[in-house]
VEXDREN-2710 file (C-alpha; in Angstrom, 1 decimal):
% VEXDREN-2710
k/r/px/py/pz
1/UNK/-62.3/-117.1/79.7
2/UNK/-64.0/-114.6/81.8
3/UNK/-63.1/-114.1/85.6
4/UNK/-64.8/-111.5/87.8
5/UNK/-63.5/-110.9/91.1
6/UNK/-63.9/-107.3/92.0
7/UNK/-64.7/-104.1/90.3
8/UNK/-62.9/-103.6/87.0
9/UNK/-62.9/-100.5/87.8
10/UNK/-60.4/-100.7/90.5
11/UNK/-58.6/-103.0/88.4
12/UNK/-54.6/-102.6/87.3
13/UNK/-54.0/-103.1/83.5
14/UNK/-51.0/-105.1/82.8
15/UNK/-49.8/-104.5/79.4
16/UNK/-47.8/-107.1/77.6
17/UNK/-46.1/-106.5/74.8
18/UNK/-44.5/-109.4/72.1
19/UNK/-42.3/-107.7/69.9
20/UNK/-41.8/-110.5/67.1
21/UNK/-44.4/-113.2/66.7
22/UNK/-43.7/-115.4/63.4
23/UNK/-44.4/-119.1/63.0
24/UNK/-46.6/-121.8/65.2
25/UNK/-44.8/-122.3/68.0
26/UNK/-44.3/-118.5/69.2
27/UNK/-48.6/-118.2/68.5
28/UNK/-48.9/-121.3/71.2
29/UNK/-45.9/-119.8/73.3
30/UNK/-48.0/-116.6/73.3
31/UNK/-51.2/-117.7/74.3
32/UNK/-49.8/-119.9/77.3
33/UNK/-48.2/-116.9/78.7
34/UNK/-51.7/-114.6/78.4
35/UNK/-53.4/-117.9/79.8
36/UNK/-51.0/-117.8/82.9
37/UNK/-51.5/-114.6/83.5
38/UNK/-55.5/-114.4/83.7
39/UNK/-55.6/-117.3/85.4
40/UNK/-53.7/-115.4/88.1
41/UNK/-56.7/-112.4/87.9
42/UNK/-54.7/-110.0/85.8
43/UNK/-56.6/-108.2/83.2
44/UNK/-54.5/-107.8/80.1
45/UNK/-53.8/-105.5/77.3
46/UNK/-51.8/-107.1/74.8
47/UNK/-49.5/-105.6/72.2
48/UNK/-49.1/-107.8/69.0
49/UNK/-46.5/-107.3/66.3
50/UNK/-45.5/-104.1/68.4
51/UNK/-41.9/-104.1/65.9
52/UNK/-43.4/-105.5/62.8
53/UNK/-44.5/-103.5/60.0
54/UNK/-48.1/-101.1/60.1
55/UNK/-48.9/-103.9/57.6
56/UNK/-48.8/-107.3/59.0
57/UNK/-49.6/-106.2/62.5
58/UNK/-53.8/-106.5/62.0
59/UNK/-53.0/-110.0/60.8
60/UNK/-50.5/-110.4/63.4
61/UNK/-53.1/-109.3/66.3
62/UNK/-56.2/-110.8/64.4
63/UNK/-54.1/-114.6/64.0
64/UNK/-52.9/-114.3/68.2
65/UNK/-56.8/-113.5/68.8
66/UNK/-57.6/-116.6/67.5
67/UNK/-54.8/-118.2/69.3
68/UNK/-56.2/-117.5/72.8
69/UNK/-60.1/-118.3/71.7
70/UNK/-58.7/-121.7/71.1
71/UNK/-57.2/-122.0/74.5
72/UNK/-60.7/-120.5/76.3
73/UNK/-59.8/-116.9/76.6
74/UNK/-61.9/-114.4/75.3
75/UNK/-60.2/-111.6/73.1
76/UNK/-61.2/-108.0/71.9
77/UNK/-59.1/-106.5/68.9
78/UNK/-58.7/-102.8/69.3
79/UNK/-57.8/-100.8/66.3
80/UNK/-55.3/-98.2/67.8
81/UNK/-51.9/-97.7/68.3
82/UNK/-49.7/-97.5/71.7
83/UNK/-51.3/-95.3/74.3
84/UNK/-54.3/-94.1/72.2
85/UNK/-55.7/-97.9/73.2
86/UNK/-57.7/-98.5/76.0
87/UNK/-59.1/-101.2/77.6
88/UNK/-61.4/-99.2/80.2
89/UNK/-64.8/-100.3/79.1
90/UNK/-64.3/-104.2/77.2
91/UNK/-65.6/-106.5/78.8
92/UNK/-63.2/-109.5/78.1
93/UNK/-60.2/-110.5/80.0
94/UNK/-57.9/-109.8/77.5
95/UNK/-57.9/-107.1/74.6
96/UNK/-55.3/-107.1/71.8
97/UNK/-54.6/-103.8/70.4
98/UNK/-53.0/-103.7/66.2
99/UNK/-50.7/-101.5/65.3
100/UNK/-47.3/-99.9/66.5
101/UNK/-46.4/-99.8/70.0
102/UNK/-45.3/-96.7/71.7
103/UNK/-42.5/-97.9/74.5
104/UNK/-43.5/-96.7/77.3
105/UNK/-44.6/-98.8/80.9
106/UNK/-45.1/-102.3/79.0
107/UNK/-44.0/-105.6/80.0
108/UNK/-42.7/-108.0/77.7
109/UNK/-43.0/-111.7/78.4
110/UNK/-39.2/-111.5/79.1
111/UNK/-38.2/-115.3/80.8
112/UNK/-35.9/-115.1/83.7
113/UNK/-33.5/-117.9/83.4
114/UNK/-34.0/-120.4/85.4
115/UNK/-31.7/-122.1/87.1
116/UNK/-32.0/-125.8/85.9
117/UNK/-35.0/-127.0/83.9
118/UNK/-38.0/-129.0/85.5
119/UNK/-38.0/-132.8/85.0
120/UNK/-41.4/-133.8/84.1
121/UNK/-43.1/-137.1/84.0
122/UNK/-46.0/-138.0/82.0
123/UNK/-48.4/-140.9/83.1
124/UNK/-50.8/-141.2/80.1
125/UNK/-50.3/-140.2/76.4
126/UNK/-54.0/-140.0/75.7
127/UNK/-55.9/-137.2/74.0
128/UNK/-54.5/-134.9/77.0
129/UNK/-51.5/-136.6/78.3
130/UNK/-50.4/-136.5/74.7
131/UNK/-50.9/-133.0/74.1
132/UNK/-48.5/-132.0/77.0
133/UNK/-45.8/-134.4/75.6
134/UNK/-46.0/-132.8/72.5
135/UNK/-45.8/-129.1/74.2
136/UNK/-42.6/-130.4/76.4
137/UNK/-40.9/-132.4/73.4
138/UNK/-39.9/-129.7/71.6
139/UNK/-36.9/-127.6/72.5
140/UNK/-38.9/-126.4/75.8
141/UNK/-36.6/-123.6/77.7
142/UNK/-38.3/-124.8/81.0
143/UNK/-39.2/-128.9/81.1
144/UNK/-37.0/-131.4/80.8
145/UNK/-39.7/-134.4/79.3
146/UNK/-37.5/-137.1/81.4
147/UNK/-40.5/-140.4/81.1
148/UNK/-43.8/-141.8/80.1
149/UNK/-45.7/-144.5/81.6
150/UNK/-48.0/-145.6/79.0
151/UNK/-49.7/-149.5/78.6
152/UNK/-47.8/-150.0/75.4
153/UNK/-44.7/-148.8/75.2
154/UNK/-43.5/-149.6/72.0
155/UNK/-45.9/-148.0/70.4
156/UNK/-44.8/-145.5/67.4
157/UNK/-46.1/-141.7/68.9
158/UNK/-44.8/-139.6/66.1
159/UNK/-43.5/-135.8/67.6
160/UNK/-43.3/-137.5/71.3
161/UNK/-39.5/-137.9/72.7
162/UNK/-39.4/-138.7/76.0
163/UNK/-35.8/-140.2/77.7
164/UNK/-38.0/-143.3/79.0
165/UNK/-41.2/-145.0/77.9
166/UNK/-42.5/-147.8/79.9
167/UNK/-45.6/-149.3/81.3
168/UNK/-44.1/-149.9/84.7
169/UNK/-44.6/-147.5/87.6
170/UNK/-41.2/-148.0/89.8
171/UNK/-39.3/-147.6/86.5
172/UNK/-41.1/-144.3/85.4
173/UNK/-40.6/-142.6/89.1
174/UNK/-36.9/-144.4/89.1
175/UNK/-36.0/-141.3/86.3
176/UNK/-36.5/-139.4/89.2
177/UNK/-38.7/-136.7/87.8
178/UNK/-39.6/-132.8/90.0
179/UNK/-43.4/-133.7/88.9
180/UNK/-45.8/-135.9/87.8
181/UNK/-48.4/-135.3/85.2
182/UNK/-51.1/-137.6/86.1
183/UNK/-53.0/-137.9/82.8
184/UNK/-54.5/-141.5/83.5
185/UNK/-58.2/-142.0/82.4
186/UNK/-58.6/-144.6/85.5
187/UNK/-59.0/-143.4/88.8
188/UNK/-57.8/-146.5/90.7
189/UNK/-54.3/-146.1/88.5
190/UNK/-54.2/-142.5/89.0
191/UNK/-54.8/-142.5/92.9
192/UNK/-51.7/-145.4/92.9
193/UNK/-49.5/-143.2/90.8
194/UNK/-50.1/-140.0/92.9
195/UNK/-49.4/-142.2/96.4
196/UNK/-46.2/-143.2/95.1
197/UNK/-45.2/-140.3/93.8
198/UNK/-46.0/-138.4/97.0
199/UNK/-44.1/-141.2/99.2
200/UNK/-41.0/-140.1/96.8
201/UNK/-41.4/-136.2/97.4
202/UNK/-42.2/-136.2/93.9
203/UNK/-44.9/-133.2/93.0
204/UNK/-48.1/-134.1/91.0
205/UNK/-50.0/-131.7/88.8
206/UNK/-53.3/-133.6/87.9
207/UNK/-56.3/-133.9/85.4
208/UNK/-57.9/-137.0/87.4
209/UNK/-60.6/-135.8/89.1
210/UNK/-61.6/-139.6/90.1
211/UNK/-58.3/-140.4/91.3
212/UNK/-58.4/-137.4/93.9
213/UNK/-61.9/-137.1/94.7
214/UNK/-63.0/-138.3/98.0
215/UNK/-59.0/-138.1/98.7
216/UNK/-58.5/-135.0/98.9
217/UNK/-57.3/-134.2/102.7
218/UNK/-55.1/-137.4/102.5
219/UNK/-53.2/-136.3/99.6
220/UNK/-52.8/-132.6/100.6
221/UNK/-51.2/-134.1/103.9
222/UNK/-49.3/-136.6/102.3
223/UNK/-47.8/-134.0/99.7
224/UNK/-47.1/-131.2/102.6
225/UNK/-45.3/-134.5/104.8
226/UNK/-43.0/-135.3/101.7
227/UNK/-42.7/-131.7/100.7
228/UNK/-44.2/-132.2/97.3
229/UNK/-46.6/-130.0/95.4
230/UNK/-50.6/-131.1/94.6
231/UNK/-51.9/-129.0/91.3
232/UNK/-55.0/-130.1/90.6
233/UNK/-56.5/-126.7/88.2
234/UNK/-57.3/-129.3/85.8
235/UNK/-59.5/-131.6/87.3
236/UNK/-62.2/-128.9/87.3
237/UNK/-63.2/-126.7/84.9
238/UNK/-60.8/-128.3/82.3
239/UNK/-59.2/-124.3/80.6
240/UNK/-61.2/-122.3/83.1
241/UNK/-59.5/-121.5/86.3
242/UNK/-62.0/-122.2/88.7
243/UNK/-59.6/-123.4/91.5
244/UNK/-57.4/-120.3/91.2
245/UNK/-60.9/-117.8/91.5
246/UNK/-62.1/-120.2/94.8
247/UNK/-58.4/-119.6/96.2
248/UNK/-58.9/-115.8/95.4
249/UNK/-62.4/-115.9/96.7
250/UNK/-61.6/-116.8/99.8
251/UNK/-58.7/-114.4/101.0
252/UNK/-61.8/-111.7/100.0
253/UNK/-64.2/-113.1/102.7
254/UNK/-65.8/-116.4/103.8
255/UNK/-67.4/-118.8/101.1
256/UNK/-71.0/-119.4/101.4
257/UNK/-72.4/-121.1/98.3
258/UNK/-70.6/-121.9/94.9
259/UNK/-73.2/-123.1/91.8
260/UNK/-71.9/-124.3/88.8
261/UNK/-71.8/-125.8/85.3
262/UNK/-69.1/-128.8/85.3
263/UNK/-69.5/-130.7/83.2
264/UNK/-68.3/-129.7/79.1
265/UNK/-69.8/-132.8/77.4
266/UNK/-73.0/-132.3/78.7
267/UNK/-73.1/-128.5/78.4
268/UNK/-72.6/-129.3/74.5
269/UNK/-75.2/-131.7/74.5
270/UNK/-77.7/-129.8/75.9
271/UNK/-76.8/-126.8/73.9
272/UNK/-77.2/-129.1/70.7
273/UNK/-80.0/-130.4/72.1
274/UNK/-81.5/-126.8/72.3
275/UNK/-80.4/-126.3/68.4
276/UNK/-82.8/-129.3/67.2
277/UNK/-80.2/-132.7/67.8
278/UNK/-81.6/-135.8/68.8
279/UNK/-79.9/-136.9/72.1
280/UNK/-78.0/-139.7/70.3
281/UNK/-76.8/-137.3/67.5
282/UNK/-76.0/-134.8/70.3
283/UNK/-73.9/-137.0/72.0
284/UNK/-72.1/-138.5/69.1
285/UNK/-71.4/-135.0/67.8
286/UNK/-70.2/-134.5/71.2
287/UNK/-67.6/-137.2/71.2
288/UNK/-66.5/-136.5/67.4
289/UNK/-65.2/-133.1/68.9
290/UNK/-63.3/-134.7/71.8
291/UNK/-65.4/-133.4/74.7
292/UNK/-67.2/-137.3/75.2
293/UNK/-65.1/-140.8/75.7
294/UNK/-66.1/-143.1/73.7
295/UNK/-68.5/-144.3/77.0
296/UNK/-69.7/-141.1/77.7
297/UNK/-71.5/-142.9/81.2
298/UNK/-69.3/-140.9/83.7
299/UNK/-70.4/-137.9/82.1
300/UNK/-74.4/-138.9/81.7
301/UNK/-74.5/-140.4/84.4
302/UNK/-73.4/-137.3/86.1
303/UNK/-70.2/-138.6/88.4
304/UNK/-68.3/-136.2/86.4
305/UNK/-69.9/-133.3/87.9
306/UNK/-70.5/-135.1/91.0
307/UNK/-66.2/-135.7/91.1
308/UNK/-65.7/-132.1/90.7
309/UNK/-68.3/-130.3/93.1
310/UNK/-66.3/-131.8/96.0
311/UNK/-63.6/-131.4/94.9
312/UNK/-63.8/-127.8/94.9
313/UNK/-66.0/-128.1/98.4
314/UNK/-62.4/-128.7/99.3
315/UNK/-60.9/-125.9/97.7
316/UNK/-63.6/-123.5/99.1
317/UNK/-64.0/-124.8/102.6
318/UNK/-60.8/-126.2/103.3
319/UNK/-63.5/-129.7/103.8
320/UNK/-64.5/-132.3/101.4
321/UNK/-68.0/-133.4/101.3
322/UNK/-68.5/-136.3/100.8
323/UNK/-69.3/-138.0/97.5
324/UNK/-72.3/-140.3/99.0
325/UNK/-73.7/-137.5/100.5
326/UNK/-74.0/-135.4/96.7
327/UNK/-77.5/-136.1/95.0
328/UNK/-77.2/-136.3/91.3
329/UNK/-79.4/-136.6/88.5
330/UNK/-78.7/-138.3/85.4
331/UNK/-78.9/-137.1/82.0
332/UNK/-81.2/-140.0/78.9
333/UNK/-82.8/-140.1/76.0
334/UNK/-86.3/-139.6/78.2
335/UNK/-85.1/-136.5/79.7
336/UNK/-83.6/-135.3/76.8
337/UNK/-86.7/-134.9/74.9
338/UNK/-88.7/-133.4/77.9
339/UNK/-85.9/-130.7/77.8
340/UNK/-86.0/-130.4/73.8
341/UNK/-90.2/-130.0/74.2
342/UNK/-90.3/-127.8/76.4
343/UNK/-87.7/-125.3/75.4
344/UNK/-85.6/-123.2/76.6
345/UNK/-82.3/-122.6/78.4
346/UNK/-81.2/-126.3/80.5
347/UNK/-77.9/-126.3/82.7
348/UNK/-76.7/-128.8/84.0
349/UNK/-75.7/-127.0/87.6
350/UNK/-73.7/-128.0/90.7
351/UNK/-74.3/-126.9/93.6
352/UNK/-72.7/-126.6/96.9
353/UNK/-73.6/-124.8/100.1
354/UNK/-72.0/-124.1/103.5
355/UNK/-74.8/-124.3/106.2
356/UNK/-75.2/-125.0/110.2
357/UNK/-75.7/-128.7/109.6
358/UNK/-72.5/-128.6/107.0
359/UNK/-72.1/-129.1/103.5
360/UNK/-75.0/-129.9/101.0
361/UNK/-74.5/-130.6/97.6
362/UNK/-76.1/-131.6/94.4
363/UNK/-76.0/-132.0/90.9
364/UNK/-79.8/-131.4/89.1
365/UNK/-81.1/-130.1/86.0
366/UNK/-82.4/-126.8/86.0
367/UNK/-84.0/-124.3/83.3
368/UNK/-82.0/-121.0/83.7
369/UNK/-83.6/-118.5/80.9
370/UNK/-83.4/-115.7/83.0
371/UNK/-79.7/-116.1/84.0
372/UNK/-77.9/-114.2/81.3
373/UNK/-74.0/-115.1/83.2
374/UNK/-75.4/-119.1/82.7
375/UNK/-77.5/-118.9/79.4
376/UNK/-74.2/-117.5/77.8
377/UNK/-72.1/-120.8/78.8
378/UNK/-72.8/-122.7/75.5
379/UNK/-71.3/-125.9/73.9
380/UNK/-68.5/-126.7/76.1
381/UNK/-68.2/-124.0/78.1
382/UNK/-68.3/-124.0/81.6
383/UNK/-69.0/-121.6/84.3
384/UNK/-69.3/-120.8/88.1
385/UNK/-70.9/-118.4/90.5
386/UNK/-69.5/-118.3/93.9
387/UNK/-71.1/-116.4/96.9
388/UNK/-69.2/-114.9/100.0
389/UNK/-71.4/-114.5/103.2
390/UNK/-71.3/-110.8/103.3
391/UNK/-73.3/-111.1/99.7
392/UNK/-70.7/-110.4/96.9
393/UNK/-70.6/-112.7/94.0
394/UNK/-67.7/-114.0/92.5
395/UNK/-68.2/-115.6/88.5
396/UNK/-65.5/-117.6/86.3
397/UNK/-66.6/-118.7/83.2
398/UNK/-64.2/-121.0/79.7
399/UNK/-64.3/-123.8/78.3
400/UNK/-64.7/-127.0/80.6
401/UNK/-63.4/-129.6/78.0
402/UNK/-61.5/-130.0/74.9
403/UNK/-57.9/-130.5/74.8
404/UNK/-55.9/-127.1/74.1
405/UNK/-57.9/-125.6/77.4
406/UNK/-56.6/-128.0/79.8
407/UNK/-53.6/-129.0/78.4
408/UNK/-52.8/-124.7/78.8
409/UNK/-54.0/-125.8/82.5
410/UNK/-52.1/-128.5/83.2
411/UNK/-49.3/-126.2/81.6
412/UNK/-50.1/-123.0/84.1
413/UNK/-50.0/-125.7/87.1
414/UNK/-46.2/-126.5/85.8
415/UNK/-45.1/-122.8/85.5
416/UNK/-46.5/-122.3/89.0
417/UNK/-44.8/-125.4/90.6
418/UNK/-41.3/-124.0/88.7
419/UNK/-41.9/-120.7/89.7
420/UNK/-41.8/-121.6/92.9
421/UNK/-38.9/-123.9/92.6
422/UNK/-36.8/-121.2/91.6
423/UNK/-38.3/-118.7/94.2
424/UNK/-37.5/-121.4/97.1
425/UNK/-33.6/-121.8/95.4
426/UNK/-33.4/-118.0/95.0
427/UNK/-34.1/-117.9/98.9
428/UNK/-31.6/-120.4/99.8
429/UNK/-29.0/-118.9/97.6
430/UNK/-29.5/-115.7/99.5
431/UNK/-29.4/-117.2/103.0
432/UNK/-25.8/-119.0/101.9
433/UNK/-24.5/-115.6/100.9
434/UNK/-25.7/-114.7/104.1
435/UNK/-23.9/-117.7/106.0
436/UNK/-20.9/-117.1/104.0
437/UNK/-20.8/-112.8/104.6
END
């Protein structure tokens, strides 16, 4: 995961330390806590195996590496030990340094205790949906896993324990969860799901980008109305945290233009296609991996990206444009080949611009050779460049698809919602003291 917003130069360092890292679970535990925290623009200096022995802690830092690869984020080793480690000139959003760690100014992932754990509801125990269950089913300090609505319930899922599983809305909102997951691969059944939830003042963190697109100034009022939260980070740019960097963006200065790569499936396609895959091989490959349904059309036909440009016109301009208004060009066999032919560098790029008429978008094919930031977003990667008015650029680039990347996301939209549960209890605890003095 990369994320530029500003000079690095001018950048704070936050250096996180984890003392004692031993079997699977504190790896993944790990890497969910660097994820949150580049996702909210820090740059990080992590300190692996800090207690263990000058041994193991290579293997340690080299295994934690690989941890946060698989989650999108890119990580430097540096050989060194405590303060002789610096992170002044990588490049990547998170180095990990081996070795000893000399106590000094580091923070350790230490969790504040929070006050009562989050009830979360699951709506979909697909190839995403399922992965969150399994993060919140084990012995999860945070989430309570408190329902599933799935279409067959009595299915075996092996490692999955949720109180209730049931295929019928009104009984999975009746366990009364704090939020939603909405994990549906329909839109029409995700869009339902998130109404009712909203009507119940019931939160929704969601991966759905048809159920929200073309919806998105009706369900950000009805959430504020019922006093729920809408987290929608995973809808676009599955691990990479392209709604966070818009948000950013725009307390810096006014959006003008955002161009992007959106779609994972058919950034892999087209990188296999550059690599001498025939289109149907490419896209085969590209659902053996996970990145393609099994009818990849919403993908080739380019909705996908379509789905996702406004939804992000909405994050960037506070304004959805809307989805009949987006040309789009769609991705066959014929096309393919003209691409594979004649060579070189194909993106598949988004693009959306603020003008005095309003907002234009569209979703074409274009040969980008000569744009390094772009020509480096390979298989499923997927990137963005956004552009205030007064000419700065703003880039975010991960990977787009794949389930460990957006289940992290759909996992950093939970910590934020609880975060700020237990900031808004925190506050009223304060003001009864208050009352009460």
């Amino acid at each position: 995961m990369r994320v530029d917003l500003k000079d690095r130069s001018a950048e704070a360092v936050v250096k996180l330390e984890f003392p004692a890292l031993d079997g699977e679970n504190d790896f993944e535990q790990a890497a969910t806590e660097i994820y949150r925290r580049v996702r909210d623009g820090r740059k990080l200096l992590v300190f692996a195996g800090a207690t263990a022995s000058p041994d193991s802690a290579p293997d340690v830092a080299t295994r934690l590496a690989a941890e946060c690869e698989a989650v999108g984020i890119d990580a430097a080793i540096l050989p060194g030990v405590g303060d002789d480690a610096s992170p002044a000139n990588f490049p990547q959003a998170v180095a990990i340094v081996t070795g000893r760690l000399a106590h000094n100014n580091n923070e350790r992932p230490a969790r504040a205790v929070a006050t009562r754990k989050l009830k979360v509801a699951i709506a979909g125990l697909g190839l995403i949906g399922g992965g969150v269950a399994r993060r919140l089913s084990r012995d999860n300090p945070d989430y309570s896993f408190c329902a599933a609505m799935v279409r067959e319930p009595f299915k075996d899922r092996a490692s999955i324990f949720a109180d209730q599983v049931t295929n019928d809305l009104w009984a999975f909102l009746a366990a009364k969860p704090d939020v939603v997951v909405d994990a549906l691969p329909d839109g029409t059944a995700g869009r339902a799901l998130i109404e009712a939830a909203f009507g119940r003042g019931v939160s929704v963190v969601t991966a759905n980008k048809q159920a929200i697109a073309g919806a998105m100034s009706d369900l950000t009022r009805l959430a504020a109305e019922t006093g729920a939260d809408f987290a929608y980070s995973a809808s676009v740019g599955g691990g990479a945290p392209f709604i966070e960097t818009v948000g950013r963006a725009r307390t810096a200065g006014e959006v003008k233009s955002i161009e992007a790569v959106l779609n994972g499936t058919v950034n892999y396609i087209l990188t296999s296609l550059a690599a001498g895959e025939r289109f149907d091989d490419a896209v085969k490959a590209a659902q053996k991996a996970g990145f393609a349904e099994p009818d990849p059309s919403a993908d080739l036909s380019g909705a996908d990206a379509r789905a996702k440009i406004s939804i992000l016109s909405y994050a960037a301009f506070g304004e959805e444009i809307d989805l009949s208004r987006i040309e789009v060009e769609a991705l066959d066999a014929a096309k393919a080949a003209r691409f594979a032919s004649e060579g070189g560098c194909w993106k598949q790029l988004a693009r959306l611009e603020k003008t005095a008429g309003g907002l234009t978008a569209s979703v074409r094919f274009e040969r980008r050779d000569d744009d390094p930031f772009f020509a480096a977003a390979r298989w499923e990667a997927n990137a963005l460049r956004l552009r205030l008015l007064d000419g700065r650029a703003v880039e975010c680039r991960g990977k787009g698809a794949g389930r460990r990347p957006t289940v992290e996301s759909i996992l950093g939209d939970l910590s934020a919602i609880g975060r700020r549960g237990e900031d808004a209890r925190a506050s009223q605890g304060v003001a009864r003291e208050a009352v009460s003095a």
